[in-house]
C-alpha positions in Angstrom: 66.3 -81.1 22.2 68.1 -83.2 24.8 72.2 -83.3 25.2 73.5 -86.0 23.5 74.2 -88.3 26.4 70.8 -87.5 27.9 69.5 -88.6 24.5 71.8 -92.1 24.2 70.6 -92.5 28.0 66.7 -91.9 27.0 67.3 -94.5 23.8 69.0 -97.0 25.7 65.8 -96.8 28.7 63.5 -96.8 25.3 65.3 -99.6 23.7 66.0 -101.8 26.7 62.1 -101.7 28.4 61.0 -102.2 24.7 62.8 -105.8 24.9 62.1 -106.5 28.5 59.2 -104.9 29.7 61.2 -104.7 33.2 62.2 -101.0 34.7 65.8 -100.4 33.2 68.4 -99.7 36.1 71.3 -97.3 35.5 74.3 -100.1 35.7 72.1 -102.0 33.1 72.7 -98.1 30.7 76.1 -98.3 31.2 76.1 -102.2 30.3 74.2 -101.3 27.3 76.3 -98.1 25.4 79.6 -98.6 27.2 79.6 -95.0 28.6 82.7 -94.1 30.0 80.7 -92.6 33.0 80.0 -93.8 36.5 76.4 -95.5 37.6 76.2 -92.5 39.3 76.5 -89.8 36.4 74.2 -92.0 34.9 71.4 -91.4 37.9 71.8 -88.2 37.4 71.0 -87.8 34.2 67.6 -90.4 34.9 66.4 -87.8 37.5 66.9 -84.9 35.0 64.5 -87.0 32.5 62.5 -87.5 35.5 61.5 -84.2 36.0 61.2 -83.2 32.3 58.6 -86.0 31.6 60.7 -88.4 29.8 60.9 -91.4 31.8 58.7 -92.4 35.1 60.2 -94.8 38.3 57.7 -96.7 39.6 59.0 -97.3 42.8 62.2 -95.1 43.9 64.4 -98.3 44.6 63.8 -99.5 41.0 64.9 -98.3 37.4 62.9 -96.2 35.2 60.3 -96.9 32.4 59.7 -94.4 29.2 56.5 -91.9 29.5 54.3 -91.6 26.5 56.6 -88.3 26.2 60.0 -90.7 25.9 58.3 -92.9 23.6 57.3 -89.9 21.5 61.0 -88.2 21.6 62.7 -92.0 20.7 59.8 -92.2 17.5 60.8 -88.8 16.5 64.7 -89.8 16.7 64.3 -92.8 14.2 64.9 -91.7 10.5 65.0 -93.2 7.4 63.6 -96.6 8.5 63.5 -99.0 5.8 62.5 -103.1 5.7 65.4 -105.0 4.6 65.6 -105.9 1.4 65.5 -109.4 1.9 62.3 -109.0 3.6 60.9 -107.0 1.0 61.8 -109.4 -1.4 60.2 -112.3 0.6 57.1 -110.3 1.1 56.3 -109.5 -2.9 57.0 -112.6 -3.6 54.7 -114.1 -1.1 52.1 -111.6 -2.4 52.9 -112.9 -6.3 51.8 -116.5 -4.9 48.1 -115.7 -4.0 45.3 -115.2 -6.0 44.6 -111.7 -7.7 41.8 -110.7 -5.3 42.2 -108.3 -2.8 40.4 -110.1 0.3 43.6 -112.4 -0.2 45.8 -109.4 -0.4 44.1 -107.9 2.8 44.5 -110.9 4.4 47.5 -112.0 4.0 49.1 -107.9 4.8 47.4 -108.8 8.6 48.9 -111.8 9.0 52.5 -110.6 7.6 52.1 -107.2 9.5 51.1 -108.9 12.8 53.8 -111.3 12.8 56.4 -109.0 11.8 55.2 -106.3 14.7 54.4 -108.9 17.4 51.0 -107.0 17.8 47.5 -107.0 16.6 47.2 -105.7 13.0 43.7 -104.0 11.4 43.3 -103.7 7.8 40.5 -101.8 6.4 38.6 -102.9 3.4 39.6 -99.6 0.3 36.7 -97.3 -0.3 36.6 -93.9 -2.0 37.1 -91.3 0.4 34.1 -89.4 -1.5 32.2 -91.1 -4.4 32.4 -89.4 -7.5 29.4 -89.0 -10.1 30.3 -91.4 -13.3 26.4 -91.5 -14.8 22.9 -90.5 -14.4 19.5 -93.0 -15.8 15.7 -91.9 -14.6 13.1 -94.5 -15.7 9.5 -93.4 -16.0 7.5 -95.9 -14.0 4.0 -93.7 -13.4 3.4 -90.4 -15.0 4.5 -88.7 -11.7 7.2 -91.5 -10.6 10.4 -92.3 -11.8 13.3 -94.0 -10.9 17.3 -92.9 -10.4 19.5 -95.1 -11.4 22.9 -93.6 -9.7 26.6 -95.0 -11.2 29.5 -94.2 -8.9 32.9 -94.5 -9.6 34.2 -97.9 -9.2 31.3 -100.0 -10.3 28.9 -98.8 -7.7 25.4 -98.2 -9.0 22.2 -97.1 -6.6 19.0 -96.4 -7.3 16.4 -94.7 -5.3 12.0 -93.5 -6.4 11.6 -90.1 -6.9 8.3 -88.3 -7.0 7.2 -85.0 -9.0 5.0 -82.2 -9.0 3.9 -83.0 -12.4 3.6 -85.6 -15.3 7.0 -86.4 -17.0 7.7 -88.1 -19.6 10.7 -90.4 -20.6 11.7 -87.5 -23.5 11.8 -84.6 -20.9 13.4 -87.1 -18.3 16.2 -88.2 -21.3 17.2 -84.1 -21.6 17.8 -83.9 -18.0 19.8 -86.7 -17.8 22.2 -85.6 -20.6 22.3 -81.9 -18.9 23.1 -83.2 -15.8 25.4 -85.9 -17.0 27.8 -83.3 -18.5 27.5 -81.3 -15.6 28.0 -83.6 -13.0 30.8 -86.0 -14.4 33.3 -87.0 -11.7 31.9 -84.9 -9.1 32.0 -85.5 -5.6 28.0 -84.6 -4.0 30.3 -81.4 -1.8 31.5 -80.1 -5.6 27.7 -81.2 -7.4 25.8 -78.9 -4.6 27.9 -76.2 -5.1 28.2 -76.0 -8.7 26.7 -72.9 -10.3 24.9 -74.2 -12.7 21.2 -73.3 -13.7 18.5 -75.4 -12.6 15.1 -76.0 -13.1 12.8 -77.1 -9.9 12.7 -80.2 -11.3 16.5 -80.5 -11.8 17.2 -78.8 -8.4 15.3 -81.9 -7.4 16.7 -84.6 -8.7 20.0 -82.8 -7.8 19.3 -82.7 -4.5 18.3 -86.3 -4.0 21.6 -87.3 -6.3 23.5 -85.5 -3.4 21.8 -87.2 -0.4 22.6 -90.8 -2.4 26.1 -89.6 -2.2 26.4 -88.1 1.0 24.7 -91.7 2.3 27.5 -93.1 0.8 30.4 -91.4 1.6 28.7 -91.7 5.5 28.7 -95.6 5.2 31.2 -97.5 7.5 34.0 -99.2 6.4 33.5 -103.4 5.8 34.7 -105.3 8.8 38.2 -105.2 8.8 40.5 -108.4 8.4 42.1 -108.7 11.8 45.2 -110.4 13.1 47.6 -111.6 15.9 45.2 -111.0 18.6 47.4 -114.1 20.6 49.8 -111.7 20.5 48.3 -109.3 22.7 47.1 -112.2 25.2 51.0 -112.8 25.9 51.7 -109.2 26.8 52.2 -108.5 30.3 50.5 -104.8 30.0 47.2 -106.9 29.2 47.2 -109.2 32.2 43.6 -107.9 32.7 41.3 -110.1 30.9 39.2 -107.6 30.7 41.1 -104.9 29.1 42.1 -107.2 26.4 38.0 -108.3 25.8 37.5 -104.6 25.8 39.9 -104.1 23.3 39.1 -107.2 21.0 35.9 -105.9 21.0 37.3 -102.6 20.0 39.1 -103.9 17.3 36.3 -105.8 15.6 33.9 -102.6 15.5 33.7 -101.4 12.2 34.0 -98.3 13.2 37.7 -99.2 14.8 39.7 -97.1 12.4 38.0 -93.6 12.5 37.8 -94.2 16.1 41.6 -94.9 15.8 42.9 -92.2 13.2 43.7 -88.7 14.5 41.7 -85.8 13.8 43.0 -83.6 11.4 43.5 -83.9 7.9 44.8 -87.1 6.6 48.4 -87.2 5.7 50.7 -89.6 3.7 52.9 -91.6 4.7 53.0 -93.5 8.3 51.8 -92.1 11.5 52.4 -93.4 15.1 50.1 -92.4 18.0 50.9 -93.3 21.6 49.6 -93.3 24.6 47.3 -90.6 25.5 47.5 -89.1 21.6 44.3 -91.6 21.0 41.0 -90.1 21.9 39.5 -93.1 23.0 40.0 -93.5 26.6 39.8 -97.4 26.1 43.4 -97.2 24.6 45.7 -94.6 25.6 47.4 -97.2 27.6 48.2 -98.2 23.4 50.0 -96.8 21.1 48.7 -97.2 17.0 50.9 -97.1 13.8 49.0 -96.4 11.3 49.2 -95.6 7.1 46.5 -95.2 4.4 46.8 -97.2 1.0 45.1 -97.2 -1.7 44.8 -95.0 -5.0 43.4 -91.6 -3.5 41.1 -90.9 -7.4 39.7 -94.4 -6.4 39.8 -96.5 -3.5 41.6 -95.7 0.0 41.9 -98.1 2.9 43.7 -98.1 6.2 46.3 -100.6 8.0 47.6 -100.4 10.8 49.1 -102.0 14.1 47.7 -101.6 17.7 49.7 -102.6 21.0 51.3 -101.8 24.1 53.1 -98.6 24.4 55.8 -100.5 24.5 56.4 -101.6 20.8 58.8 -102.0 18.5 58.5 -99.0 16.7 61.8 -99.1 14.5 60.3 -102.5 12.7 56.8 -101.4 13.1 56.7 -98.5 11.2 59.0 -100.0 8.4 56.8 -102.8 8.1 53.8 -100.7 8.2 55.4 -98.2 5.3 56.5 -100.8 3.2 53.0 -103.1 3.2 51.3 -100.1 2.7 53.2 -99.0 -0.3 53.2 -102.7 -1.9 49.3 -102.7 -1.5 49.0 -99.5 -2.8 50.8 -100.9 -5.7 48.3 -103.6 -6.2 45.1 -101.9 -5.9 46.5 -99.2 -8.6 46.7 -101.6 -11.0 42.9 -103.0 -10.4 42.1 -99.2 -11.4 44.7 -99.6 -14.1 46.4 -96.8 -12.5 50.1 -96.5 -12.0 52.3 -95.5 -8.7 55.9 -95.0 -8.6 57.8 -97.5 -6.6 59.2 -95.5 -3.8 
């Protein structure tokens, strides 16, 4: 933990570059809080977060910029950050005048969130984290061949051939159905594989080849995401580089962009905020990414979140971030005919 001046002197470097993306001079921190100290203290005090890795100077004549470290010690400061109400109230009630369908919701969260954060906002189509088994049909075709017809939770039905050893017929296939229909209700394909349960050859099979359906998709990538408020990045002065910025657009459209972009570990609620050299990708850890899932977890889960400069504001960022994931979640409940607790 920092002294409490060292801190207010951090915030103020934090909260000052944040606004004017220019190196933040020690008469400008006494401008700022009012400190009864002398331009000099205050210098002192800059070379001390020098040295600890909280702020950089780019050039010794000139003020002092936050490190990926400052910007990580000022997000950890901010507590209980909340949208205002009147902005929450304009938000529902922009989300009560579009259509019930949730490419409108989706859409219209990027363009709120990207206007709102200044910065180029990513939402992620929901998907179940893992499909669960809901119900099990084989169809004879030939006496050797029949087909799987596979129905996931939330509407999603596959089918696949399957070939035996031996002649079948639709009665034998009807038992194994009903067996492995009570057996395998509301599984994921991890829990159906490791159910001890006993098996024929034949039902060892067709559990096996249930699994791989599953396992394909829970492996699928996400739909492309709705994107927004890529302008936005185009008028920041970190992405003066045209090419950086293509690199990144390109980045952002991959639908791969939100694994890429989530950290490792296991996935936690609520919002999380990576900067800097936190991302894995090499391509933005001159970025820093707030991100939150949505979604109901038993059925559908997506991801939105907000990619920019390290410099960002983070207070309105991650309110905005909390609150539009919360309201979405809210929504796609209630598709499920599920329920969430306002927070």
């Amino acid at each position: 933990m920092l002294a409490p001046r060292t801190e207010t002197i951090l915030k103020s470097i934090v909260g000052q570059y944040i606004v004017k993306a220019v190196p933040v001079p020690s008469q400008s921190i006494v401008d700022d809080y009012g400190l009864s100290v002398s331009p000099a203290t205050i210098r002192n005090e800059m070379v001390h977060l020098e040295q600890e890795g909280y702020i950089i100077r780019p050039h010794t004549s000139a003020g002092s910029i936050p490190s990926d470290k400052g910007y990580r010690y000022y997000v950890e400061s901010l507590t209980n950050i909340k949208l205002p109400v009147a902005q929450q109230l304009l938000i529902s009630h922009l989300f009560h005048q579009v259509e019930t369908r949730i490419d409108e919701w989706l859409k219209l969260t990027a363009r709120l969130l990207a206007h709102s954060a200044g910065n180029v906002a990513i939402v992620a189509v929901p998907k179940p984290a893992d499909c669960k088994f809901k119900h099990l049909q084989l169809v004879i075709l030939q006496n050797t061949m029949a087909l799987i017809v596979l129905v996931l939770h939330g509407a999603k039905v596959r089918q696949q051939l399957i070939e035996f050893d031996r002649i079948m017929s639709q009665e034998e296939l009807e038992n194994i159905t009903n067996k492995l229909n009570t057996a395998y209700s509301d599984l994921t394909g991890t829990q159906i594989l490791a159910k001890d349960i006993l098996l024929s050859p034949i039902e060892q099979q067709l559990t096996d080849c249930i699994a791989k359906i599953m396992q394909a998709e829970d492996d699928e990538e996400y739909e492309r995401p709705y994107l927004d408020g890529l302008h936005f990045m185009f008028s920041q002065p970190e992405f003066a580089q045209t090419r950086q910025v293509l690199d990144l657009v390109e980045l952002a459209e991959q639908r791969s962009f939100l694994r890429i972009i989530v950290p490792e570990g296991p996935a936690s609620q609520g919002v999380r905020v990576i900067i800097g050299k936190e991302n894995k990708e090499e391509i933005i850890q001159s970025c820093s990414v707030v991100i939150s899932r949505y979604g109901f977890p038993d059925e559908a889960v997506g991801s939105i979140g907000i990619i920019g400069p390290t410099r960002m504001p983070y207070a309105r960022t991650i309110a905005t971030v909390d609150y539009l994931s919360s309201l979405l979640s809210q929504l796609v409940a209630k598709l499920y005919g599920k329920e969430i607790p306002s927070s």
